[in-house]
FILOLO-134501 format. One record per atom (N, C-alpha, C): residue in one letter; y, z, x. Coordinates in steps of 0.02 Angstrom, whole numbers, plus 50000, padded with zeros to 5 digits. Layout:
BEGIN
AYZX
...
END
This chain:
BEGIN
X556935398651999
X556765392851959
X556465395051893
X556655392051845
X556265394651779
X556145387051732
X555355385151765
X555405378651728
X554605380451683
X554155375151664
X553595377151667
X553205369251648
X552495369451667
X552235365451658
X551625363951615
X551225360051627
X550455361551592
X549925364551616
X550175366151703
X549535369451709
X549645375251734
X550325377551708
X550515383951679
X551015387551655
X550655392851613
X551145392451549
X551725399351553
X551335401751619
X552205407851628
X552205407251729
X552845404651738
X553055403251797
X553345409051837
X553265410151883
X553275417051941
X553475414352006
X554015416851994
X554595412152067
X554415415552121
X553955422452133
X553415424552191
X553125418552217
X552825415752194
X552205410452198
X552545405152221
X553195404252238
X553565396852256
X553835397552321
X553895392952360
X554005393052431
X553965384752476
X554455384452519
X554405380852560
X553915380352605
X553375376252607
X552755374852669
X553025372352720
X553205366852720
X553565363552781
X554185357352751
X554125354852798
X554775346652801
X554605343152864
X554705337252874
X554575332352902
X555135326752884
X555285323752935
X555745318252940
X555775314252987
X556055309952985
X556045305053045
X556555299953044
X556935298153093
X557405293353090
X558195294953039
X558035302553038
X558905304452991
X559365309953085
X559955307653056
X560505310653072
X560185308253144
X560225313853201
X560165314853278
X559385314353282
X559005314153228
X558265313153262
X557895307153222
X557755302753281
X557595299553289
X556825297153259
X556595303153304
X555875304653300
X555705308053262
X554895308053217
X554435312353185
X554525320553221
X554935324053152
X554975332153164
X554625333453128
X554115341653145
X553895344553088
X554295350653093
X554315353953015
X554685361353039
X554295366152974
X554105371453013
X553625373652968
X553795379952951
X553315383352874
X553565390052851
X552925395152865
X552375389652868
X551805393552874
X551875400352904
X551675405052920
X551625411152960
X550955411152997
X551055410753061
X550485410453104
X550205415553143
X549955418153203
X549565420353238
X550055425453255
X550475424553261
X551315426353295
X551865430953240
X551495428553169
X552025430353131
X552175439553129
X552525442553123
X552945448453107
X552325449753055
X551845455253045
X551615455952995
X552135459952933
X552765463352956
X553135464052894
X553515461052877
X553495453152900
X553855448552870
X553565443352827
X552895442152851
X552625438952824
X552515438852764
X552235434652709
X552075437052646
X551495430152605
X551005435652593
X550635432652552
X550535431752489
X550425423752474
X550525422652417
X550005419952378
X549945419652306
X549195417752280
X549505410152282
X548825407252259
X548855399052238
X548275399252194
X548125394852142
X548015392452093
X547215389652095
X547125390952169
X546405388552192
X546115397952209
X546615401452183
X546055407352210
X546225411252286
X546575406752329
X546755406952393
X547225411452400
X547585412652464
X548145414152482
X548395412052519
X549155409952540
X549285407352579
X550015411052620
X549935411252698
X550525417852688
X551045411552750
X551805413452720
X552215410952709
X552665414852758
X553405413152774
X553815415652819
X554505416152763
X554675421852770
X555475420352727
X556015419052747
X555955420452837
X556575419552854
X556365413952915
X556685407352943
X556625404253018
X557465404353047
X557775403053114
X558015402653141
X558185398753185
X558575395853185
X558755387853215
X559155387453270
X558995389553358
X559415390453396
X559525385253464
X560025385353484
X560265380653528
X561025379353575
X560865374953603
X561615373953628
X562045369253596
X562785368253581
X563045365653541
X562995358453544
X563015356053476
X562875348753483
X562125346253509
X561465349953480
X560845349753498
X560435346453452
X560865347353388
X560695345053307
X560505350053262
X560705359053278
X560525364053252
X560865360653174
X561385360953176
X561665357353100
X561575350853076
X561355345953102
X560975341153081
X560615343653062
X560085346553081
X559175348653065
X559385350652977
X559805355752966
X559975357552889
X560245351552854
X560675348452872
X560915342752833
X560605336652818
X559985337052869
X559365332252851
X559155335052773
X558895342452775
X558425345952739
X559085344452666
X559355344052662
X560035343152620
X559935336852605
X560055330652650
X559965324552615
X559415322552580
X558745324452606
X558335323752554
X558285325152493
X558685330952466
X558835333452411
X559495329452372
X560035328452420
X560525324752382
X560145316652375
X559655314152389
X559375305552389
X559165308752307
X558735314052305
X558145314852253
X558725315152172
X559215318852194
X559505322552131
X560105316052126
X560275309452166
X560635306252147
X560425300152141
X559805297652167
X559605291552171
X559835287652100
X559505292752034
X559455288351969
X560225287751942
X560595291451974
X561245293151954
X561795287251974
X561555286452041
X562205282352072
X562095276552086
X561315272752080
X561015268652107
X561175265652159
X561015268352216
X561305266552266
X560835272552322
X560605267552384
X560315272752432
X560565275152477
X560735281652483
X561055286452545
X560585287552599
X560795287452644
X560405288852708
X560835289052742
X560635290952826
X561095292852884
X560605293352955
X560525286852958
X559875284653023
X560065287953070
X559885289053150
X560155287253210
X560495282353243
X560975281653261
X561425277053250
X561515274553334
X561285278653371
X561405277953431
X561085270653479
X560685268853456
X560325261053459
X560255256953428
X560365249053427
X560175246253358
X559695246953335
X559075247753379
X558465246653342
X558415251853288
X558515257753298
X558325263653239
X558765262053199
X559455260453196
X559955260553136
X559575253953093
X559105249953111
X558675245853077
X558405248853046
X557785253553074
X557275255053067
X557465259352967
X556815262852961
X556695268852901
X556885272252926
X557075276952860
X557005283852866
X556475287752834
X556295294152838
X555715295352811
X555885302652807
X555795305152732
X555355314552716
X554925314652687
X554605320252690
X554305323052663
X554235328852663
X554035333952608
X554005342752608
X553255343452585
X552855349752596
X552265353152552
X552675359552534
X552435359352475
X552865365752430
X552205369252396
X552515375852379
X552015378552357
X552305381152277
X552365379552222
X552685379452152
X552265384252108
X552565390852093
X552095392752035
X551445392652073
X551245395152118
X550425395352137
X549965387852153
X550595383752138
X550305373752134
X550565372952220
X550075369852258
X550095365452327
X550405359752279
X550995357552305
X551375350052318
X551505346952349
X551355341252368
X551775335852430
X551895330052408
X552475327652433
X553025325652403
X553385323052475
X553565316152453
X553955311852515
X553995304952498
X554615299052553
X554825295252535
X555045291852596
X555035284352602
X555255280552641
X555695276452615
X556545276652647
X557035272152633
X557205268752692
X557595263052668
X558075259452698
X558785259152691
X559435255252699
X560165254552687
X559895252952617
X559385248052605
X559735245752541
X559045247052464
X558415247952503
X557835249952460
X557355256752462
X557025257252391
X556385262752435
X555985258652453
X555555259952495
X555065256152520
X554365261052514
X554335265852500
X553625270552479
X553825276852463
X553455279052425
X553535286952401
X552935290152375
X552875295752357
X552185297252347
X552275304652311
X551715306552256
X551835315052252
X551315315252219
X550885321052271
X550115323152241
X550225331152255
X549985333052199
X549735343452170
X549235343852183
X548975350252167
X548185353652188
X548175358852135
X548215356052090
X548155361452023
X547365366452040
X546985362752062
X546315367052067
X546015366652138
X546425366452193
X546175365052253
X546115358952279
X546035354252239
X546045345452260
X546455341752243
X546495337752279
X547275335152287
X547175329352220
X547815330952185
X547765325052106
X548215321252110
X548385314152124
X548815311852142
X549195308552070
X549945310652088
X550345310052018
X550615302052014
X550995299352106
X551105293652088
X550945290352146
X551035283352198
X550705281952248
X551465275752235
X551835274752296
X552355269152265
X552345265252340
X552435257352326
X552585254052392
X552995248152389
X553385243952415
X553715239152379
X553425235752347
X552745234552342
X552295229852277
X552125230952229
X551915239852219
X551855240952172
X551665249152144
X551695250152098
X551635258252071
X551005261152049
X550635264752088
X549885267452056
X550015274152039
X550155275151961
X550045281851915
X549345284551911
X549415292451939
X549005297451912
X548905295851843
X548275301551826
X548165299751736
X548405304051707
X548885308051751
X549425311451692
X550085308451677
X550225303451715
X550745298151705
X550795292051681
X549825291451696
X549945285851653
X550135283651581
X550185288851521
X550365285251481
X550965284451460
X551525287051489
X552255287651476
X552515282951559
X552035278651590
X552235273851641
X552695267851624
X552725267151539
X553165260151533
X553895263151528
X554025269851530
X554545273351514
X554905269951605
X554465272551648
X554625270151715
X554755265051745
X554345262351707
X554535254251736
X554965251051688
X555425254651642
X555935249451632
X556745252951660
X556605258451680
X557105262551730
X556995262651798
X556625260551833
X556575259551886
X556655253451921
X557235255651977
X557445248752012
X557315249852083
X557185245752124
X557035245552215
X557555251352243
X558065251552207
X558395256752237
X558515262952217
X557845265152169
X557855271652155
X557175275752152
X557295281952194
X556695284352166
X556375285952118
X555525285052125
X555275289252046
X555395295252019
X555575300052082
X555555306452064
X556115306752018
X556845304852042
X557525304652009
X557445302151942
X556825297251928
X556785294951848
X556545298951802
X556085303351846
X555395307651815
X556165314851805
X556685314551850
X556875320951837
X557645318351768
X557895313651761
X558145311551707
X557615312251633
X557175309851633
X556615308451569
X556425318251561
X556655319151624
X556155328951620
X555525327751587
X555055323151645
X554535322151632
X554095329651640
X553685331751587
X553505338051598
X552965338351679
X552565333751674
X552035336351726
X552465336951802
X552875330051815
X553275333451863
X553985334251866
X554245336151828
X554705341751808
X554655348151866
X554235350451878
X554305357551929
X554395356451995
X554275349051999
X554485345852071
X555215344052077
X555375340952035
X556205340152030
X556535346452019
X556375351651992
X556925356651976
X556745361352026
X556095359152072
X556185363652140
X556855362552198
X557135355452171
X557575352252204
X558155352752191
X557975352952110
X558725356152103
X559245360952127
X558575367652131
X558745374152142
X558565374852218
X558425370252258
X558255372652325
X558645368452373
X558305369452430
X558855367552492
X559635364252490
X560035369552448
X560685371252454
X561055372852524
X561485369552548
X561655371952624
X562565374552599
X562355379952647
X563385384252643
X563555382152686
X563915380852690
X564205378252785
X565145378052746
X565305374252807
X566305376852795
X566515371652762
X566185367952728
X566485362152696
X566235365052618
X566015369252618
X565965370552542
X566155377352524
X566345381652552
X566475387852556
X566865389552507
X567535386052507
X567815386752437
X567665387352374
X567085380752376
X566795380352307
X566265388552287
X566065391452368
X565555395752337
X565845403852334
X566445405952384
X567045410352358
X566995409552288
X567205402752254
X567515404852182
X566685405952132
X566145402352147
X565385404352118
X565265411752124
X565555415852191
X565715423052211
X565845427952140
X566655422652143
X567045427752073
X566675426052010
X566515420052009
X566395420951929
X565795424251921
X565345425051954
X564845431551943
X564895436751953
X565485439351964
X565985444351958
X566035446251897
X566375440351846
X566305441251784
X565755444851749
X565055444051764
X564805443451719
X564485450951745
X564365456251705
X564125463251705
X563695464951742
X563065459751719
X562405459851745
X562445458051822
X562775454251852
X562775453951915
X563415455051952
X563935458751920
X564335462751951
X564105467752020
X563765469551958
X563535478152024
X563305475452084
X563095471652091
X562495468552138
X562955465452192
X563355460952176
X563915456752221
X564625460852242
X564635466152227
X564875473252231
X564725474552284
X564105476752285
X563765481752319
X563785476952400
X563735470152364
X563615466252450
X564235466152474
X564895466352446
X565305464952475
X565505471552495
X565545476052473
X565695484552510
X565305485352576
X564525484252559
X564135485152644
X564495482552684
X564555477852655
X565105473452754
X565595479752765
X565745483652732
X566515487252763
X567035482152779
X567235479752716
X567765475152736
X568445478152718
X568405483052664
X568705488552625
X568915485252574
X568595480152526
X568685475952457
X568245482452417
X568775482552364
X568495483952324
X568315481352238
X568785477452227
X568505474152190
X568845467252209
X568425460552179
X568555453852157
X568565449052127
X569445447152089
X569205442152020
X569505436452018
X569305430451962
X569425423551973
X570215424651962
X570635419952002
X571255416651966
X571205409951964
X571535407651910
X571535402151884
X571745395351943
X571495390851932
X571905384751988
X572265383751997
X572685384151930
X573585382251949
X573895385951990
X573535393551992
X573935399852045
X573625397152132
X573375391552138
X573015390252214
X573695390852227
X573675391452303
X574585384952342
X574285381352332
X574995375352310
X574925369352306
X574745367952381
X574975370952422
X575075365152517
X574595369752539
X573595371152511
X573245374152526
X572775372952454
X572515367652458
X572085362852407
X571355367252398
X571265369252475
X570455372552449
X570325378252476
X571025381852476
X571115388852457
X570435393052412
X570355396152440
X569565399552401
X569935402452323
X569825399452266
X570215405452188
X569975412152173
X570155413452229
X570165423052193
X570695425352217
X570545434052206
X570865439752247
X570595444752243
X570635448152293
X570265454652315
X570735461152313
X570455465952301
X570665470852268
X570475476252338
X570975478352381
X570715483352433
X570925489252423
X570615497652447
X570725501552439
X571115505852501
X571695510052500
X571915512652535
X572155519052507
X572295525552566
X572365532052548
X573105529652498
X573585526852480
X573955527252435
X573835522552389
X573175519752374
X573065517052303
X572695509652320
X572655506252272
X572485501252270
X572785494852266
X572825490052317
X572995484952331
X572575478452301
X573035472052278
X572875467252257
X572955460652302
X572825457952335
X572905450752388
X572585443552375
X572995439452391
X572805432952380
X572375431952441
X571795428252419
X571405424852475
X571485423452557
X572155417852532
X572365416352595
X572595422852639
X572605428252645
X573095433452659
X572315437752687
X571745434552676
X571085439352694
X570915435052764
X570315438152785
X570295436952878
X569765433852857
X569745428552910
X569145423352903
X568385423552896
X568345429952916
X567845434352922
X567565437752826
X567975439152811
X567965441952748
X567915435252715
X568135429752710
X568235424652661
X567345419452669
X567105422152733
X566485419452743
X565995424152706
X566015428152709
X565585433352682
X565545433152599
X566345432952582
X566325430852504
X565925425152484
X565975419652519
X565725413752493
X565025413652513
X564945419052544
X564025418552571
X563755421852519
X563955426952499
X563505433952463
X563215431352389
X563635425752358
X563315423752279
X562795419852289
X562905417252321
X562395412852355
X561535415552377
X561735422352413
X561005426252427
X561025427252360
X561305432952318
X561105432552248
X560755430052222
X560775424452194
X560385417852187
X559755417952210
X559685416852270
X559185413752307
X558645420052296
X558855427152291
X558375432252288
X558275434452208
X558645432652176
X558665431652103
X558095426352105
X557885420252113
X557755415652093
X557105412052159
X556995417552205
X556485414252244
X556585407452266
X557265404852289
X557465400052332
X557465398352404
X557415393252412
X557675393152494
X558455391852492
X558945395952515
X559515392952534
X559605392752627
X559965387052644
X560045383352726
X560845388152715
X560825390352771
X561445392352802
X561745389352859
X562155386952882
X562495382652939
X562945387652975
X562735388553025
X562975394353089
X563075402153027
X562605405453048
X562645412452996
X563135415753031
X563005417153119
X563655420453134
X564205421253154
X564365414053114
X565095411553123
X565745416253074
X566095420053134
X566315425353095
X566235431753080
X565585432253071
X565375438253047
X564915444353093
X565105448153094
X564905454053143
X564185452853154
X563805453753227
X563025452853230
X562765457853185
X563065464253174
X562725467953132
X562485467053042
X563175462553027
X563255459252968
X562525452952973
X562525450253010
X562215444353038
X561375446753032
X561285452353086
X560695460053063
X560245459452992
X560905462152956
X560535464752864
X560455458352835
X560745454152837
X560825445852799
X559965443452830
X559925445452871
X559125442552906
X558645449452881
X558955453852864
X558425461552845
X558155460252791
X558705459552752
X558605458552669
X558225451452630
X558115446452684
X557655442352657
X557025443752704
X557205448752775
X556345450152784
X555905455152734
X556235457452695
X556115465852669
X555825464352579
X555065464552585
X554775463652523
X554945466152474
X555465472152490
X555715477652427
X556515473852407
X556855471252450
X557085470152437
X557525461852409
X556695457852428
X556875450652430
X556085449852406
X555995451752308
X555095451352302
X555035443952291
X555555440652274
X555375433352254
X555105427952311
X555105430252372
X555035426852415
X555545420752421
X556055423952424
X556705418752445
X556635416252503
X556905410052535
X556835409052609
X557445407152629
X557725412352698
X558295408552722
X558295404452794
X558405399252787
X558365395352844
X559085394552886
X559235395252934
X560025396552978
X560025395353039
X560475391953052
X560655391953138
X561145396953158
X561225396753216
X561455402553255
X561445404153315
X561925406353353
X561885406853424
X561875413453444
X561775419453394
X561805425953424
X560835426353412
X560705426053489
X560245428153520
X560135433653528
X560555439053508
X560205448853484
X559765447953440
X559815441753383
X559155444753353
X558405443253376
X558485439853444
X557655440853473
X557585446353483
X558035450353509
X557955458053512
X557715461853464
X557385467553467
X556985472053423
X556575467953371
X556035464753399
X555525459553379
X555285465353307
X555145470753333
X554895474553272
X555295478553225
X555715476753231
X556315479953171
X556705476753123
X557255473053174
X557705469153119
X557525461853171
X557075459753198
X557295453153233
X556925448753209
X556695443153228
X556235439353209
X555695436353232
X555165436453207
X554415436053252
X554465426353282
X554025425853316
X554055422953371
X554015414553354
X553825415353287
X553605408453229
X554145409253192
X554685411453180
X555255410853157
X555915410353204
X555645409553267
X556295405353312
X556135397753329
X556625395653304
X556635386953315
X557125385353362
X557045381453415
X557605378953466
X557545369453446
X558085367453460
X558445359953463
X558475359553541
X558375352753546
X558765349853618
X558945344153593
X559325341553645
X559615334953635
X559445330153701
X559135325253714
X559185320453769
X559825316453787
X559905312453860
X560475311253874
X560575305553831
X560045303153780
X560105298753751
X560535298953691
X560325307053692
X560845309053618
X560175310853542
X559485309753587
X558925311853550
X558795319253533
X558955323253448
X558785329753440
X558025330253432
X557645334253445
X557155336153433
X557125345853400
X556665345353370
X556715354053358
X555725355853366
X555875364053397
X555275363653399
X555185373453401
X554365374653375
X554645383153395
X554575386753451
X554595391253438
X554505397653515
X553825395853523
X553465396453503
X552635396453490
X552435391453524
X552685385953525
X552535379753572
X552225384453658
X552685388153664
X552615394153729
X552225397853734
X551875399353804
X551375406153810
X551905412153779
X551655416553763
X552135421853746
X551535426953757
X551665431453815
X551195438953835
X551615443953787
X551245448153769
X551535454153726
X552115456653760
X552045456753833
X552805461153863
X553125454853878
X553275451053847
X553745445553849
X554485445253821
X554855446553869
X555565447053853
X556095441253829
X555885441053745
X556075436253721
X556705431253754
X557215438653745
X557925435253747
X557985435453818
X557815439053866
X557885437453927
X557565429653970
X557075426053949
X556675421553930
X557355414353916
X557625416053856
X557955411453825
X558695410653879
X558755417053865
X559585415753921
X559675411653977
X558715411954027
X558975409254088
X558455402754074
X558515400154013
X558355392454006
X557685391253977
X556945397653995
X556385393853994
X556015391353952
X556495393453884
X556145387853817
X556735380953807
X557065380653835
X557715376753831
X558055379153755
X558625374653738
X559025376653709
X559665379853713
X559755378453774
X560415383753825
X560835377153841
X561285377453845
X561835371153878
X561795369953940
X561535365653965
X561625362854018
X562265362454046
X562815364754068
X563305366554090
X563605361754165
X564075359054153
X564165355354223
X564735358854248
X564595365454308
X565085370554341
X565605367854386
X565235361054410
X565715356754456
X566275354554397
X566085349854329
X566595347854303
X567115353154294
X566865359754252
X567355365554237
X567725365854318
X567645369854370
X567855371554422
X568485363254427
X568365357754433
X568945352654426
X569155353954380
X569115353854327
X569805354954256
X570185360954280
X569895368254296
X570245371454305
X571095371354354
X570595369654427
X570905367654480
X571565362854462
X571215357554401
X571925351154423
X572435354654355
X572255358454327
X572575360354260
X573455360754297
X573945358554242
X574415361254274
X574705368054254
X574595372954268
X574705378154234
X575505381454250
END
């Protein structure tokens, strides 16, 4: 992020970080989630990382969590929540019109609100920041800082009426003649690039980005074109050689060269090396495996460039556990991730509970989902659990006792098999 404000005048994307999120009533959950970054009692002390704040404090933070489960639990909901809040904020003033995506499974909740909220930590500034919608209005919102330890409240909103901080108040008539029931303040404050909160919106801008397979194309070709550019050649290079995919180089082609009967064909080509020379290949012609990896790697770029959180949707879909390994190393590893980037991911390869003290992840960075027969997700962490020091994480998880494992019906399988006609 490179924004800045008034209550300070050189910004240090160290100092920025996800605290938590909270929601209620989006996608599969129903219910009040919290999901947190804090680093606790539990945390990995070489993962952890402490950060200053603006009060003098420190506050130490997690860079990497882990989102695990059995399929259809809401592991990918949980990200696409953390996503819609961001697509409400960055389109509200744009489209006028309110997006949401209740629980749908009862009438009563597809009535009901929805509700987020995040604490962020900006430039060394405590923020919190959240909002209550409906299908068709906001119905409350709120965003108070801690420039000096105490909480300064910027705006206070409810359907009756708007109470401005006194750093808003005097540019408030700007708001109230752009503001309609169906838009948020923040989305107005981030059109006007209101300076005081300005660092709240462009935390949004630049943060909870989700990769998943519906955008992959678009971030393959974000891949190449920083390809182009010198300064971050070497770098997106270098990530794509570690995999051993045997690419050696990769550059944009133009759209018109897509197939036509293959619309979101990733636009590049990769350049591989072999004992008689060097080979040139179209996209489509690379293994699914390689085409995930392309569209993942600009993306970390970024996020460790720029002290982001980016959401990943199934990390090891595709890609070797060992690949799966360094992608979780390199945002635990202070040398090599100083901005305090955060990656948040689901995933079903359970090796990385393994080697708690090396490449895996401490015990406050595993998150499990369940789902009720109702069709209710909940998410919650390891930590919820006694955990004794000789506690065998993954052995633990396999045979059920934090849940998150599929409930499996052996009678149904054993009939499908049996009546199959083979």
């Amino acid at each position: 992020m490179r924004t800045t404000a008034k209550y300070s005048e050189i910004v240090d994307p160290s100092q920025s970080a996800l605290l938590s999120f909270k929601s209620e009533n989006v996608l599969s959950y129903r219910d009040k989630e919290h999901f947190s970054m804090h680093a606790g009692s539990h945390a990995k002390q070489s993962a952890a990382r402490e950060l200053p704040t603006a009060s003098g404090k420190h506050v130490e933070v997690l860079p990497v969590a882990g989102i695990f489960g059995a399929n259809a639990s809401g592991k990918t909901t949980f990200l696409r929540a953390m996503k819609d809040m961001r697509s409400v904020i960055l389109k509200s003033f744009k489209d006028e019109v309110v997006f949401r995506r209740p629980f749908l499974l009862d009438k009563e909740s597809a009535q009901q609100p929805s509700c987020f909220e995040v604490n962020l930590l900006i430039s060394g500034v405590y923020w919190r920041y959240g909002f209550t919608i409906d299908d068709n209005d906001v119905l409350s919102e709120h965003a108070y800082y801690y420039p000096k330890g105490r909480r300064v409240t910027i705006f206070e909103r409810n359907e009756e009426e708007i109470s401005f901080g006194s750093s808003l108040r005097p540019t408030s008539n700007y708001f109230h003649k752009l503001l309609r029931n169906n838009i948020l303040l923040l989305s107005v404050a981030g059109a006007l690039r209101e300076t005081i909160i300005l660092p709240l919106y462009s935390w949004f801008e630049n943060n909870l980005q989700l990769a998943d397979s519906l955008n992959r194309g678009m971030r393959g070709y974000h891949t190449s074109h920083l390809i182009e550019d010198p300064s971050t050649k070497k770098y997106i290079l270098n990530l794509i050689r570690a995999a051993d995919l045997g690419v050696a180089d990769i550059k944009q082609v133009d759209e018109a060269s897509k197939r036509i009967d293959d619309p979101f064909e990733e636009p590049y080509r990769l350049t591989h090396s072999s004992p008689w020379g060097e080979f040139e290949f179209e996209s489509f012609d690379e293994s699914l495996g390689t085409k995930v990896w392309i569209g993942l790697v600009g993306k970390i770029h970024d996020s460790l460039l720029d002290g982001t959180v980016l959401l990943v949707d199934e990390l090891d879909a595709s890609l070797h556990p060992s690949l799966v390994r360094h992608t979780v190393d390199i945002f635990q590893s202070g040398h090599k991730n100083p901005y305090c980037a955060q990656l948040i991911f689901n995933s079903h390869d359970y090796n990385l509970f393994e080697d708690i003290e090396l490449h895996g992840l401490g015990p406050d960075q595993i998150w499990l989902t369940k789902k009720t027969h109702e069709g209710v997700s909940s998410i919650y962490p390891l930590t919820d659990f006694s955990l004794p020091k000789d506690t065998d994480i993954r052995k633990d998880y396999l045979v059920g006792r934090y849940g998150g494992v599929p409930d499996l019906d052996h009678a149904n399988f054993d009939l499908e098999i049996h009546s199959a006609d083979l």
